[in-house]
N, C-alpha and C positions, 0 to 999 in steps of 0.2 A: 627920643625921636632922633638922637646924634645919630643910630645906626643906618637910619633911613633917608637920610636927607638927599642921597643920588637917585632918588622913587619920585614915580609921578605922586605927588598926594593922594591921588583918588586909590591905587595902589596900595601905599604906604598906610592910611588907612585899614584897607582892609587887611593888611598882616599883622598888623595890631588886634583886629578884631578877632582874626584867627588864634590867637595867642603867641603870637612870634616876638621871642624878645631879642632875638641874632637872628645874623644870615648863616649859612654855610659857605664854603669857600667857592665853591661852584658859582653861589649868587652874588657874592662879594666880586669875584673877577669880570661878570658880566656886564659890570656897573663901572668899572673900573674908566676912567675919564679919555686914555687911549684908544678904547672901541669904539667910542661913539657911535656914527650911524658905518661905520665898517659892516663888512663882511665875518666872521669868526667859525672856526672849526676847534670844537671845545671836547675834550677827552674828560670825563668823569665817569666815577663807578657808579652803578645800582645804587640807590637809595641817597643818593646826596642830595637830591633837591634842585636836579635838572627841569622839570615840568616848569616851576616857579624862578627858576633862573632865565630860560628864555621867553618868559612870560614881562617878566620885568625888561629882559634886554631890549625888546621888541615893541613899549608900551610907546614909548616917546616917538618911535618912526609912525605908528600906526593912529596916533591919538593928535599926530603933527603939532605938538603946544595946544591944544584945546584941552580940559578939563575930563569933556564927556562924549564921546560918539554921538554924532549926527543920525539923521536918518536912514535906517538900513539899505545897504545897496546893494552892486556887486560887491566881493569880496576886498576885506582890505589883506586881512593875513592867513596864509597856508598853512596847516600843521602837519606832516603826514608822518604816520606811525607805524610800526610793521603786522600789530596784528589788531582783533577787533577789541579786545580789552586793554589791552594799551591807549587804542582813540578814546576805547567811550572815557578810561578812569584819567584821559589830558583833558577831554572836556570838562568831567567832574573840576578839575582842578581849574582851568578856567574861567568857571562860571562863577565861583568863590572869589578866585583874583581880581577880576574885571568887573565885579558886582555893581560899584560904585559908579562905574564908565558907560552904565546903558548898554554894552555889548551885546548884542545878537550872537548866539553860538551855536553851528551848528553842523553834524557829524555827519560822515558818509562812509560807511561801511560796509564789508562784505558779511551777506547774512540777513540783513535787515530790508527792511518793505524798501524799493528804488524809490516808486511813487510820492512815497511822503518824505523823503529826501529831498527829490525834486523840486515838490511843493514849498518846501523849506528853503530851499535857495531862490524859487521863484519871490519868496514874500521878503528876500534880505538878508543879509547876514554881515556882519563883519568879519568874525571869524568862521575858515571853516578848517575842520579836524577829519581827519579819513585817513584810509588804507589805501595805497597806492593801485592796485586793481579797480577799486570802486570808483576814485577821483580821476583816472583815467578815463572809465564808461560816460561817468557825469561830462568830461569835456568831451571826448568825442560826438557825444548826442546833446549837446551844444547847451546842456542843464548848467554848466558850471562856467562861470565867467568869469576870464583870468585878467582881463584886463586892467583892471584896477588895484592890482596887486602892490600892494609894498616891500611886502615880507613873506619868505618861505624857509621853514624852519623843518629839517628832516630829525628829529627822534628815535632815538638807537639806529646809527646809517647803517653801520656795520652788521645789523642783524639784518636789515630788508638786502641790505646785497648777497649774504646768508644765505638769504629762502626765496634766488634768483629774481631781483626785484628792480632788477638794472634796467631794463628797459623800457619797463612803468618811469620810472624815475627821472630819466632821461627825457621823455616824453614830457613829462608833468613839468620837469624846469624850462624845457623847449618851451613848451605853452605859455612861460609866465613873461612877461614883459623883463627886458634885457634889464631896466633899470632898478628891480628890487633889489632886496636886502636878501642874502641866502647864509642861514648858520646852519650849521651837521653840528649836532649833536652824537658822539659816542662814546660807548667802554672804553676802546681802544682805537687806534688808528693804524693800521694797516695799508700794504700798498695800494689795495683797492679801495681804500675810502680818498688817501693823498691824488689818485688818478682822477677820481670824481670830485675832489675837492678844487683841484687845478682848473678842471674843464668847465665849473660852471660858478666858481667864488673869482673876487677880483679882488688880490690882494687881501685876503682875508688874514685875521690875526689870529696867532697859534695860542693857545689857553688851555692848560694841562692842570683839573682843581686835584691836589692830591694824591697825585700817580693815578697810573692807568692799571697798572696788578697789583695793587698793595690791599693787605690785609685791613681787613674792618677793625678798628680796635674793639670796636663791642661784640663783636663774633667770636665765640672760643669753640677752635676745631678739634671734632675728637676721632681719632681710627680707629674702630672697633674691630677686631681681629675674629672672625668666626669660622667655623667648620661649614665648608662648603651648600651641609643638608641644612645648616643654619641660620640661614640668612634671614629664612621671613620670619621663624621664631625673636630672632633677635630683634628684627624691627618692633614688630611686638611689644616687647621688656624696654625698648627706650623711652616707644609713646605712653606705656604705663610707667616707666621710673619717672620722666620728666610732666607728664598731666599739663603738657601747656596746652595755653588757649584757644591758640592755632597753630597747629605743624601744617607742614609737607613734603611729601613724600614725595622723591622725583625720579623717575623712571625712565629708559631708553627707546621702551617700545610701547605701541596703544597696546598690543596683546597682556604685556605684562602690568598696565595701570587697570585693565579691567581683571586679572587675575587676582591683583592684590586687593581691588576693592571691592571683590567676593567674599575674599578671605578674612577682612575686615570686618565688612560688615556681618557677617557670621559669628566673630567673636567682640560681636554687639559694641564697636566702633560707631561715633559718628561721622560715617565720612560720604566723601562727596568724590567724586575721578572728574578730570581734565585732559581730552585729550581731543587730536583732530576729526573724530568720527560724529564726535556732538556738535547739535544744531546751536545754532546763537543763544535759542533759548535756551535751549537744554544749558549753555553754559553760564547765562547770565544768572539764572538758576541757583546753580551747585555755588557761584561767588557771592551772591546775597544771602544764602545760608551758612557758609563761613562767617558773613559779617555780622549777621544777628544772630550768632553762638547757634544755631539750630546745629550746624554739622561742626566740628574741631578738628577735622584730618580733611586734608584735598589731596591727589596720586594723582600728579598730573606727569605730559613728557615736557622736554625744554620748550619745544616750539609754541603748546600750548600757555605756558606758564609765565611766557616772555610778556613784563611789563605788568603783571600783577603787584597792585599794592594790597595786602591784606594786614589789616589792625593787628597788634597784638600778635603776629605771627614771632612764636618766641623758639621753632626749633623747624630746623632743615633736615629731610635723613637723605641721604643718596644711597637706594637701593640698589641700584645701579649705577659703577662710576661713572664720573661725565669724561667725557672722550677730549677733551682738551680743558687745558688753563683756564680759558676765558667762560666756559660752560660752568667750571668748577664755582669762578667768581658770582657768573651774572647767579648762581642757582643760590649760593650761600649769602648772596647781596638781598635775599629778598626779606632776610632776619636780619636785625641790629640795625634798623635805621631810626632817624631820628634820636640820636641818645640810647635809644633801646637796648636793654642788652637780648641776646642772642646766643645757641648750640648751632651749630652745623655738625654734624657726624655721620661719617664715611662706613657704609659697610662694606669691608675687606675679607673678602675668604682667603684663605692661606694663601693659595696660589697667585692674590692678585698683589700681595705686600709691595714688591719691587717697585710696579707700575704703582701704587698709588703713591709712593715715595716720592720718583721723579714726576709726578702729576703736582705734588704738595711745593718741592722742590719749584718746578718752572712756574707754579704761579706767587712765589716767594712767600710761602703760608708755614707757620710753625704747627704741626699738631700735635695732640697728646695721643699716644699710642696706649691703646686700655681695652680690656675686653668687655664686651657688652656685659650691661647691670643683669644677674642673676635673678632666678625668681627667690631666693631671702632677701636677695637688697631689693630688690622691687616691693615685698610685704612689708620691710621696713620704713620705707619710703612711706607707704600708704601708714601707717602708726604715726608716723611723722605727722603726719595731714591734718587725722581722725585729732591726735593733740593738740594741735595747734588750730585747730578748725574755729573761724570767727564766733561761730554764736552760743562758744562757750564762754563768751567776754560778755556777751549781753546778758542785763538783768531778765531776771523770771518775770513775765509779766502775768498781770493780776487775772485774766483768764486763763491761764496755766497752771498757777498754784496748784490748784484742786485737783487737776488730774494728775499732775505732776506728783501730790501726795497720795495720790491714790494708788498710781503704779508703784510706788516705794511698798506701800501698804503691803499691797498684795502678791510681790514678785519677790521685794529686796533691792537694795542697789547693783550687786553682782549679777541678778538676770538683766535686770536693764541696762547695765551696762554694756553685757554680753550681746543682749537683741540689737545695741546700737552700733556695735561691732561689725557684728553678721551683716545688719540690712546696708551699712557702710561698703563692705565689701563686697556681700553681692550684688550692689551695681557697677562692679566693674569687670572686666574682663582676667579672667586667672591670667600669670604670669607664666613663660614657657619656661623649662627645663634648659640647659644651655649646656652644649659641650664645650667643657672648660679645654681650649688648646691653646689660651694664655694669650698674651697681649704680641709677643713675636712670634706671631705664628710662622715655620720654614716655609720654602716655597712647594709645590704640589710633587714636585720629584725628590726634594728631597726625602716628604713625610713617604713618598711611595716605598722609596730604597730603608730609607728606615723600618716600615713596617713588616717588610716582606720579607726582611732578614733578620728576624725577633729570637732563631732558635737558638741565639748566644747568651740568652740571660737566662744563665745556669741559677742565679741568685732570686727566680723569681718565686719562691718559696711554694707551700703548699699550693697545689690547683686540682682543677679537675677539667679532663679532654671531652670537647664535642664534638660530632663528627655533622659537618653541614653536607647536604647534598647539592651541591653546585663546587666546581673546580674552574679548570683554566677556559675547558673549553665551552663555559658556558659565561665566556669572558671575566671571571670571576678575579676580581682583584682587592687587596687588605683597606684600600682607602676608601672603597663605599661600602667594606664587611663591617669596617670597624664602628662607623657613625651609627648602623644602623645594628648591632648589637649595644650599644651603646643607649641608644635611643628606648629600645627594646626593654631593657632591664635598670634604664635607669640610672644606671655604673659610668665611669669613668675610662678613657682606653688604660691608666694605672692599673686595671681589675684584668685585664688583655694581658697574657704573657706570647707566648709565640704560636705563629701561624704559617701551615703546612700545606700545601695547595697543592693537589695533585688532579690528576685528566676530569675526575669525575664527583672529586670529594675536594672538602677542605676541613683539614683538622686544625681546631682554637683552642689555647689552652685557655682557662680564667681561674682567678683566683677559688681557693677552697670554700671561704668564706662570702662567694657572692655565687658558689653554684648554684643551690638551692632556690635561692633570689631570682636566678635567670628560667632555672625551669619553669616557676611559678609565674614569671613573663609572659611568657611565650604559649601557655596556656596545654587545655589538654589534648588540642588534637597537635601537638609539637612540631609546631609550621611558623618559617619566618616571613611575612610579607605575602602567608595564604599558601604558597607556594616550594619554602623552601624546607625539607623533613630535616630536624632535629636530631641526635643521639647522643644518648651520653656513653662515654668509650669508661671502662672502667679499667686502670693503669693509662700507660702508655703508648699510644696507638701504633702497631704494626706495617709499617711501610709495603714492607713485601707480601701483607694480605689486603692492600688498602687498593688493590690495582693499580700499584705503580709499578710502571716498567723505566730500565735503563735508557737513558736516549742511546741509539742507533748511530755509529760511525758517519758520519757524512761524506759516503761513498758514492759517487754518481755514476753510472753506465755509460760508456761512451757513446755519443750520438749515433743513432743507425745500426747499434750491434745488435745482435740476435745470437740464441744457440746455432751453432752451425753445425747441429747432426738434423737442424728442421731447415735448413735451409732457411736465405735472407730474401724478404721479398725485394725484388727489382734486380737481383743478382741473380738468381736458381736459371733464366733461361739465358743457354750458350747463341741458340737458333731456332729457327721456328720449329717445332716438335721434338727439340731435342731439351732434354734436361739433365742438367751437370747436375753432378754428384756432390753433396753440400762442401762434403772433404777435401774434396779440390780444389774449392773455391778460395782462392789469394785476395784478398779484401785488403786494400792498402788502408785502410783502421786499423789492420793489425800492423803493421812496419812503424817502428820509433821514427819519432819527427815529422815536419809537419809537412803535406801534402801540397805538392808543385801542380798548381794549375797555370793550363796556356791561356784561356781567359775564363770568369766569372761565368755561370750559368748550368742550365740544365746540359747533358749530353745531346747533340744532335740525331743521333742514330746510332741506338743500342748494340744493333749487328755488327759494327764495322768502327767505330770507334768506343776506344778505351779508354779510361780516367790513366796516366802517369804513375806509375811505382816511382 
């Protein structure tokens, strides 16, 4: 009870009940004897235990030395949140903390019935929780009453000023009686949080739990290096190498969280998408199937996924990089909390190596650079499982015997073993195929210059020539030929020797010992992607019959000339009906040096003035 003793008991209590044997630092500073009823603007990462830390700071202004809330009234304390899952899962937390305290609690969100909101604060409340737009509507339409306010506490500041939320905000402090208590809660602090912290805290105390970009110690980050065409195969091979409990998938765009959870759920995923076009329902939804294991994958974007706590979420993939440090943080902060351990992993296509470097760099994150898990280490993994799998540890129980000896009976142990094999794997999803371009992959020009000047490896031993029908001008270039012969056949670009590109064709060499392998690819009407006709060149391919021509001198014609036995137009007439003889014509285009004009412009009058020799 030594850890608790700065807690209101009723409090204190219940984080006993919850199972709390510490605080975090986050809740520890909150407590700290210096804040008392102050003002505070406190910087903590994702997952430390900010909910419950200004839950506790907050308890003693709003509870004023009494034990247990009185009868519900207007409002004692404000919680405002940036999005609707973020309020509802503060309330959650809330209502657990303050159990003991009689609290009324009660949410106002965008999404959700107004009406029964209303009703809700008509019948009381101590606390209310909401989304700045919402709690806005409630005071101007006089539903919500500020007047007896204590306490207002903004959670995650920095994101609601984010997703332009400054002048709800504004508004909402305006409304609250001069004399509460006001803490900001965020990630980080920036100049626009310090601007809004100045203008509406009085003397507030600075409180930093942890650093503001520091790595999670329970997070191990990984860069996975892939071939451009590889991205969503590789996502793939990590939700199958790793089989956690709960991943997520985080994405840039809504278009690309519903492409992926197409894709997904096609190769019989359980997953759920998160993003701004779903109704409250629809998202309250997809997050309670997360939590009672129905679905194990959620594809949300940043904005959606702001302030989600989910169980057991033991791996983050970023399909798409996050566009800043702090994105990188809040996305990877939603694994490894609580003691938890935690993946986070980066998928990097070649060209994006650099950028994710100084991305890992400016949020001060160490990672392991490794290429995505292969589909043998992915079936390996799954052996792993099937071996170690729990309910080979429990006894046979006495209605099993019998049948148990009856399949021995009748199969042997080797088919049942094999049938438990099979039906093991086929509930899960095959592993992809993965173009190995190694853990540092170059960046996109180099692989380009590289591949496209392949006809120096004299040392590339036997092969055999294809002739593709696509060239230059059917913008044909080696960095999307090669993925997708690659893909085609199965091979390696190792298998690729040098590639010829000419107007209309392009000639590939490949190894000897994978020709045969490729034709059988690519099938018998010998087409790559439907579209592109096949041949196999038997030697070595003919330049000067392949319709290559030499490039052409880059000679240009001097502006405005013409033959002058056809005469130039604008020059051939001397006067009206008369026509000079093209031979005679003195064209100062033709006289070396450049051409002295009196001023800029067209001629006035063709008849009677003349351009300057």
């Amino acid at each position: 009870m030594s850890s608790f003793e700065m807690i209101v008991p009723a409090l204190a209590e219940a984080l006993e009940k919850r199972g709390y044997s510490a605080l975090t630092p986050v809740q520890k500073a909150v407590l700290e004897p210096e804040l008392g009823e102050a003002d505070a603007l406190v910087s903590a990462q994702t997952g430390s235990g900010k909910t419950v830390a200004f839950g506790l700071a907050v308890a003693p202004t709003l509870l004023g030395g009494a034990e247990r809330f009185a009868a519900a009234g207007a409002p004692l304390g404000l919680v405002v949140a940036p999005t609707r899952e973020l309020a509802l899962q503060v309330r959650r937390e809330l209502e657990w903390l303050y159990e003991l305290t009689g609290a009324q609690i009660a949410s106002c969100v965008g999404g959700m019935d107004m009406r029964t909101e209303r009703r809700a604060l008509e019948r009381g409340a101590h606390i209310v929780v909401g989304t700045p737009g919402r709690l806005r509507d409630h005071i101007t339409r006089g539903a919500l009453d500020m007047s007896a306010l204590k306490a207002v506490v903004l959670d995650e500041a920095d994101e609601m000023l984010d997703l332009g939320f400054r002048e709800d905000l504004e508004f909402i402090l305006d409304s609250a009686p001069a004399g509460r208590r006001t803490l900001m809660f965020s990630a980080t602090v920036p100049r626009s949080i310090a601007t809004l912290a100045k203008s509406y805290q009085r003397d507030a105390v600075r409180i930093s739990a942890g650093g503001e970009e520091k790595q999670h110690l329970d997070i191990e980050y990984r860069a996975l290096s892939v071939a451009p065409a590889d991205r969503e195969n590789a996502i793939i091979n990590v939700l199958r190498y790793y089989e956690a409990a709960n991943a997520m998938v985080f994405c840039n765009t809504r278009a690309a969280v519903n492409h992926l959870t197409a894709r997904f759920n096609n190769r019989n995923f359980a997953v759920v998408a998160l993003s701004g076009e779903l109704s409250q329902n629809e998202r309250s939804h997809a997050l309670q199937a997360m939590r009672d294991g129905r679905a194990k994958v959620c594809i949300a974007t940043d904005v959606a996924a702001r302030g989600i706590d989910l169980p057991n979420l033991e791996l983050v993939i970023h399909a798409d990089l996050p566009s800043n440090p702090e994105t990188l943080l809040h996305r990877s902060g939603r694994t490894g909390r609580a003691g938890r351990k935690g993946v986070s992993a980066l998928i990097v296509p070649g060209n994006a190596r650099r950028r994710t470097e100084r991305l890992l760099a400016n949020a001060g994150l160490t990672a392991t650079w490794a290429s995505p898990p292969s589909a043998d280490e992915v079936l390996r993994r799954d052996d792993e499982r099937i071996l170690a799998d729990p309910s080979f540890g429990e006894p046979v129980k006495d209605e099993e015997r019998d049948f148990a000896a009856a399949l021995l009976e009748r199969h042997g142990a080797e088919l049942v073993a094999a049938a438990f094999v099979r039906l093991c794997r086929g509930s899960r999803s095959a592993p992809e195929d993965l173009i190995d371009v190694g853990p540092f992959a170059p960046s996109k020009e180099k692989f380009a210059r590289r591949e496209e000047t392949p006809a120096r490896r004299d040392d590339f031993g036997d092969s055999v020539w294809f002739s593709l029908s696509v060239g230059r001008r059917q913008n044909a270039e080696p960095r999307w030929l090669i993925p997708m012969l690659c893909r085609t056949a199965g091979m390696s670009k190792r298998e690729i020797g040098a590639i010829k590109m000419q107007p209309e064709e392009t000639f590939v060499q490949i190894a000897a010992d994978w020709a045969d392998r490729f034709v059988t690819a690519i099938g018998p009407d010998r087409k790559l992607q439907g579209s592109i006709a096949v041949r196999r060149i038997d030697g070595t391919p003919d330049l000067s019959r392949a319709g290559y021509q030499p490039p052409k001198p880059d000679k240009k014609p001097h502006r405005g000339k013409r033959p002058f036995d056809q005469g130039a137009p604008g020059f051939e007439k001397r006067a009206p009906g008369e026509r000079q003889p093209a031979g005679e014509i003195k064209s100062w285009a033709k006289k070396p040096g450049k051409p002295k004009f009196d001023k800029p412009g067209p001629m006035k009058n063709k008849k009677s003035k003349k351009r300057p020799v």
